[in-house]
N, C-alpha and C positions, 0 to 999 in steps of 0.2 A: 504493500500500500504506500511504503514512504518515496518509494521508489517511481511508482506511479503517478503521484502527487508531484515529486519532482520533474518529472518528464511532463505534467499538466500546464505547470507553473512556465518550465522555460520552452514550450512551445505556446502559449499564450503570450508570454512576452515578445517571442518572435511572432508571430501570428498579428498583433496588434499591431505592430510596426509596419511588415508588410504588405498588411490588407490596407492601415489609413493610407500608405503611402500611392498603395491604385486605387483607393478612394478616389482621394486628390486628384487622379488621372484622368477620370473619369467623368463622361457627362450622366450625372445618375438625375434619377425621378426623386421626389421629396424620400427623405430619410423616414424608413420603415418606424414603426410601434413596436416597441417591444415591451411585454409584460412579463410579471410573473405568475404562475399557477399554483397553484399545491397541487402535492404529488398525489393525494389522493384523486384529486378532481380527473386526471390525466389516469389512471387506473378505472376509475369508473369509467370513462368512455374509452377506452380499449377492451375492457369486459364487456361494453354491452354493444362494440363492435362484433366481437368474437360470437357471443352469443347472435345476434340478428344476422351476421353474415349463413351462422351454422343453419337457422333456419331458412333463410334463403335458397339455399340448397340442398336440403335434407329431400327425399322421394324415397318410398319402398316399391322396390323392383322384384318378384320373383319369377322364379319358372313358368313359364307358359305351359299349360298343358295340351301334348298333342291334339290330333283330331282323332276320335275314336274309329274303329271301323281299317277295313283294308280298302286302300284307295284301290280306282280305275285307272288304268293307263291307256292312251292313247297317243298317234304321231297325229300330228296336227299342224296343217302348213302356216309357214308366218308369211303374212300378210302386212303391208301397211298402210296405211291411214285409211283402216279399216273399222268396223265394229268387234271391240275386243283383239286390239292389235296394239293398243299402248303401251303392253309390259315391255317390248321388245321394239319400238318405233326407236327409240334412243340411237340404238346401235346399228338402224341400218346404215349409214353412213361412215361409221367409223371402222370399218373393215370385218364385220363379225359377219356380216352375208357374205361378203367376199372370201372369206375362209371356208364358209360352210359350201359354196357351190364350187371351191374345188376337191371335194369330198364326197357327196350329197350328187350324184347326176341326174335329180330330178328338183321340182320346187323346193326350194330350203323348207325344212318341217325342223319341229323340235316335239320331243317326248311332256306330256302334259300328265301330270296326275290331278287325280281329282277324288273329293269324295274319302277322306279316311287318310290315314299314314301306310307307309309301306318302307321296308328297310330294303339294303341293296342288294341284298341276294333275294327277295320276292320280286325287288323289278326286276332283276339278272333272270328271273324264270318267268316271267309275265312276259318279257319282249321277246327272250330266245331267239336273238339277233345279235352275232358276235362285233357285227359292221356298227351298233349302236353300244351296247355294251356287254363285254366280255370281261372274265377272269381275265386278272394281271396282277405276275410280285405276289404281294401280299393281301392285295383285295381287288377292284373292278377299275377296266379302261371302259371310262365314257366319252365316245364320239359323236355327238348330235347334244346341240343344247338341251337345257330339261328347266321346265317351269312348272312351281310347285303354286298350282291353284288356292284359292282363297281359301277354301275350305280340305287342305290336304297339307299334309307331311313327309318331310324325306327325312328319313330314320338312319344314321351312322354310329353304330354301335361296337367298341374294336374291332376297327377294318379299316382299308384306306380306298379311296376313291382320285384316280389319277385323270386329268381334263386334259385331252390331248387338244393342244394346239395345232395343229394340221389342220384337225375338220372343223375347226369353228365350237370350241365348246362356252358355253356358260351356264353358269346356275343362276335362274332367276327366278326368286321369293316372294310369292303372296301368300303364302299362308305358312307354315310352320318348317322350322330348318334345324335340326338337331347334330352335332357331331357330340359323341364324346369317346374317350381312350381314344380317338380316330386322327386319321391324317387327308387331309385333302392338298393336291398340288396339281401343277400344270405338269406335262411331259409332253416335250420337244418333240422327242422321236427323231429319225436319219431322215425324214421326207419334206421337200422345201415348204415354207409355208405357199399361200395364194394372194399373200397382201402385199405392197408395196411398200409398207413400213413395220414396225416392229409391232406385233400382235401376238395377246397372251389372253388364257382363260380368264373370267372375272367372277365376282358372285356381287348381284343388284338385291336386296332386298326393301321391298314397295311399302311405303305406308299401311300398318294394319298387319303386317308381317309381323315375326319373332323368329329371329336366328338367336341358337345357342351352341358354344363352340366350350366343351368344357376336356379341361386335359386332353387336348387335342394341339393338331400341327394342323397350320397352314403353311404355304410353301411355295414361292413364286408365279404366284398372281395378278393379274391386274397389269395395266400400260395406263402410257401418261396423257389419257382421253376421257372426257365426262363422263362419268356413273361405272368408269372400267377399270379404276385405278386398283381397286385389289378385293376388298369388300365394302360395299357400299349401301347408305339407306338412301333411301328419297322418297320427297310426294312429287306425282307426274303433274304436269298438270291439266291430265287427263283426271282427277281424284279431286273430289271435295277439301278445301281447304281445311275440315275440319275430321277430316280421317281424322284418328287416331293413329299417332305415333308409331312408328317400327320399334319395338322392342330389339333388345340386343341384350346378351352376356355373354362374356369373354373372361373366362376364371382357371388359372393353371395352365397356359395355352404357351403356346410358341407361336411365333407368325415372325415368317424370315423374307428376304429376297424380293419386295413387292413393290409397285411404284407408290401406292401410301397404304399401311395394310387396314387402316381402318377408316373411313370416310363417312361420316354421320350429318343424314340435315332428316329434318323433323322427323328426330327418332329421339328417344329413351333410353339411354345405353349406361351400363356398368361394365367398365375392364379393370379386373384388378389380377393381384398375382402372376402375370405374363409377362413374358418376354418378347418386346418387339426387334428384330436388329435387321438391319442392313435397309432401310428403304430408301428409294430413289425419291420422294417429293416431301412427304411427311407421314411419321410414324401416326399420329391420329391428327384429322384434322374435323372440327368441329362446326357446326353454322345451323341457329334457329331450332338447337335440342336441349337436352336437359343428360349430364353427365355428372357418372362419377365413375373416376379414375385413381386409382390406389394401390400402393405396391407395387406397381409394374417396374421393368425394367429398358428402357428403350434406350438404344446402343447403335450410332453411326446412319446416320441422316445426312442421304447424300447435297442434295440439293436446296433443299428450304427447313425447316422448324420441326424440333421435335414433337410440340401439341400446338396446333391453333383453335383459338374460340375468335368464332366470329356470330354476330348478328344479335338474334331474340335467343342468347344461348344463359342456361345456368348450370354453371360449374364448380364441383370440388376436385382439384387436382392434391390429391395427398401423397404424402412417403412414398414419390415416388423416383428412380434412380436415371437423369437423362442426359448420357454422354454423346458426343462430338456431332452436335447438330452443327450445319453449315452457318443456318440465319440465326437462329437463336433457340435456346432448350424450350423454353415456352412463349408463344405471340399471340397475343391479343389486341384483336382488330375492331374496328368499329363495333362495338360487344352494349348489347342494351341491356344486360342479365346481370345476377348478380355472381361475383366470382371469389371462391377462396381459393388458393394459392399456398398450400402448408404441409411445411416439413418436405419438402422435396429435395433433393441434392441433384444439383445443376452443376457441370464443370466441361471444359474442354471444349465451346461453343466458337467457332470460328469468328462469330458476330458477338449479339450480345446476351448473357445468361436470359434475363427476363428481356419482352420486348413489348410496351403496351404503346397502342396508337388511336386516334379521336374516339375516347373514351368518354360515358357522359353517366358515372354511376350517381345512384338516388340514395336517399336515405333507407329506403325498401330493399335497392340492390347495388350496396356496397361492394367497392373490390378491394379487399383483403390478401396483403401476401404477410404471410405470419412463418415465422422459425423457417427459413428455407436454409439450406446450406450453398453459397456460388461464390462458385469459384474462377479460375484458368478459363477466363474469356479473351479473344482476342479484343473484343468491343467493352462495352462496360457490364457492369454485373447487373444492370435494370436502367433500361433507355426508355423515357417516356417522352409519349409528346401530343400536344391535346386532348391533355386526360384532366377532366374535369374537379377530380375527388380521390382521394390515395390514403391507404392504411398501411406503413412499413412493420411491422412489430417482432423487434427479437429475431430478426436474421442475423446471420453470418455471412460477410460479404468482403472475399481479398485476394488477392492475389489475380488480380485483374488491368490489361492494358491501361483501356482511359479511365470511365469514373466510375466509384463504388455504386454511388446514384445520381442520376441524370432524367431534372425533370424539364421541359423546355415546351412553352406553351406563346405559339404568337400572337394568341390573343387571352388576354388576363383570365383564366377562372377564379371561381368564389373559393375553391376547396372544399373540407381543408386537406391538403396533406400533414396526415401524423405519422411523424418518424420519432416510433418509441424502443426501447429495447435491442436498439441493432448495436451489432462490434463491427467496423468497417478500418479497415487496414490495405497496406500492399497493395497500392494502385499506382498505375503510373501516371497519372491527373492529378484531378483534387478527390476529395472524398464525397462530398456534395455540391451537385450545381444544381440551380432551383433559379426559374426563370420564369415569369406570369404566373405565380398563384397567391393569391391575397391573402389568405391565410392558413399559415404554416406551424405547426406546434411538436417542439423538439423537448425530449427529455428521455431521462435513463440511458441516453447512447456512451457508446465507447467509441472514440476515435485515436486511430495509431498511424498518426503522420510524419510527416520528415521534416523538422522547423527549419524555417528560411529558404528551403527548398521547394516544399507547395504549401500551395492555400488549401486547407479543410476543406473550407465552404465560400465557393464563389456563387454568382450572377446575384441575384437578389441578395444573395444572408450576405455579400463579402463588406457593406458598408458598416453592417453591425457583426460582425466575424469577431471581435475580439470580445464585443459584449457578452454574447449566445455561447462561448466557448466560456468565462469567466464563470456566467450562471452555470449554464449546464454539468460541465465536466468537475472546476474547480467546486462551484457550491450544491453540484448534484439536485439543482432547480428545474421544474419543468417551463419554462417560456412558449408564449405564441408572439407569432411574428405578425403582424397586418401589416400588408402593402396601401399608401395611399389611393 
């Protein structure tokens, strides 16, 4: 402690120095307010942040129960801009006819169940068609797309089911989609594709659907085309806006090799316990649903973010472990939901750990990032910008390029941003830059800076830097900042 106190003292000395000094440099707007708070005040509202963010996001999700009965099977030609042609209208265009008719030497058809569930060895004996699907390996090769009707089931019970890309396969979901102990993946095979670009099986699962993938593998699925990226939900907009949600859970699972392996817009989804690794766009990416996301482990994101929330989304991302994302381990994008952000370890993001953009949370739906551990970013460990409202509480945040926190708004919001509880160290900037938000309120933080060498806290806090540093760290004061 005496030690710490020392190190407070002579970077507060140096800190006052050379913040007045590009004070002075500077053309600033009227000199901020700075108050004091009691510490208790500043506890009561991070408590009853925590709490209102927790229900914002709380939902009970279970298992969907099959359809009873043994489904009907049928080949059934696809059609488009037909009556009852909308599950598959998507993809006419993006090469999945074009695979399947050099497969297929009559009108593209796809396998349709209907009417009850059936597992893959009763469809393997209902079609008794090796050219559709046949024993292979370990479980069944399917060549001919298969769409699981509104009221029917595909049953994968330890077995695996291999989608050969040659003949155009996919799985598409309206009504109920079970793996478990199971493995589902694409195979190549030695024969050339029929498309002109890069084309791989998918799984589309529709509004009013439930896929469940439980101790299961997925395995290179999905290309970098709408509703084809690896597994996906949607509402068409062939569907009532008010369907009901596509259910989803994903619990003990692997999913490898995919262009994003999980893709969700107005669905209801739970992933926890799995392991996402190697995806080409983003390991999940979110928009207009309601998630939670926990324990997972997502590992090397080639091209953009390990999780994005976007839209009318509400999200709990917990404990969960997100290495070497290209843009950032997590991005949230124009997001009107409310969002918690907690206990996750972020590190090794080429961009920036967290990355939040024209953000507008409510006192209903607050975004919350609480206890995350980020680290080894190339960019900063949390880049904001046009984010109207921000909760920092009790991270660990260092050993990062530019800044620990980086909030940057070019047009003033109200706030407030509360930065309470955090340890921020090891950056190669400052430790905080805060730019357009009117009120700011800092306490309990720990900062471990390099005196005379950076500023703590620049843009807005750097005219009062030596004050907010005096209260806080030396008298362990909670202060709010109001900009004029």
């Amino acid at each position: 402690m005496a030690a710490l106190a020392r190190y407070s003292l002579t970077c507060l000395a140096a800190l006052c120095l050379v913040g007045a000094a590009q004070a002075a440099t500077q053309n600033l707007t009227a000199q901020p307010s700075v108050d004091t708070l009691p510490r208790e005040q500043r506890q009561l509202q991070v408590d009853h942040l925590r709490q209102q963010v927790r229900q914002a996001v709380a939902f009970e999700q279970g298992e969907r129960q099959r359809p009873t009965g043994r489904a009907s099977v049928s080949l059934q030609p696809m059609f488009s801009a037909q009556a009852g042609s909308w599950p598959f209208e998507p993809f006419v265009n993006n090469g999945l006819f074009r695979a399947i008719a050099g497969y297929q030497s009559h009108h593209p058809q796809v396998v349709m169940l209907r009417g009850g569930s059936m597992t893959l060895a009763q469809l393997h004996d209902a079609l008794n068609d090796p050219r559709i699907l046949k024993r292979y390996k370990d479980g069944y090769l399917l060549s001919y797309p298969l769409m699981i009707g509104s009221d029917a089931g595909l049953v994968l019970e330890g077995t695996a089911l291999y989608l050969s890309s040659f003949s155009g396969t996919a799985l598409i979901n309206q009504g109920w989609l079970g793996l478990n102990q199971s493995r589902l993946e694409s195979m190549a095979g030695e024969q050339p594709g029929s498309t002109d670009r890069a084309w791989r099986p998918f799984v589309v699962a529709w509004a009013g659907s439930h896929t469940q993938v439980i101790g299961s593998t997925l395995k290179r699925l999905g290309y970098n085309a709408n509703l084809s990226r690896g597994l996906t939900t949607a509402l068409s907009t062939q569907q009532a806006a008010n369907t009901r949600p596509a259910t989803v859970i994903i619990r003990d699972s692997q999913l490898s090799e995919m262009s994003t392996a999980v893709e969700l817009q107005h669905s209801q989804a739970s992933i926890s316990a799995s392991r996402i690794e190697q995806s080409q766009q983003y390991a999940i990416d979110v928009q207009n649903s309601q998630v939670h996301l926990h324990d997972n482990q997502l590992r090397g994101i080639d091209n953009n973010s390990g999780v994005r929330l976007r839209g009318k989304t509400r999200a709990a991302v917990e404990a969960n472990l997100i290495l070497g994302a290209t843009k950032a381990g997590i991005e949230v994008s124009d997001q009107q939901g409310a969002v918690l952000l907690s206990g996750n370890r972020i590190g090794d993001s080429r961009g920036n750990g967290i990355q939040l953009r024209s953000l507008a949370p409510t006192a209903s739906a607050p975004l919350v990032i609480d206890g995350n551990l980020l680290g080894s970013s190339q960019g900063s460990a949390l880049d904001a910008s046009e984010v109207g409202a921000l909760a920092l509480l009790d991270n660990r945040i260092g050993n990062t390029s530019e800044y620990a926190i980086s909030l940057r708004n070019s047009t003033p919001q109200a706030g407030p941003l509360i930065i309470s509880g955090n340890r921020l160290g090891q950056v190669g900037k400052a430790l905080l830059r805060v730019e357009g938000m009117r009120d700011v309120l800092l306490g309990g933080n720990r900062f471990e800076g390099k005196p005379l060498l950076q500023n703590l806290l620049i843009g807005d806090l750097l005219p009062v830097q030596g004050q907010l540093l005096e209260a806080t760290v030396r008298q362990g004061e909670t202060v709010r900042v109001r900009q004029q």
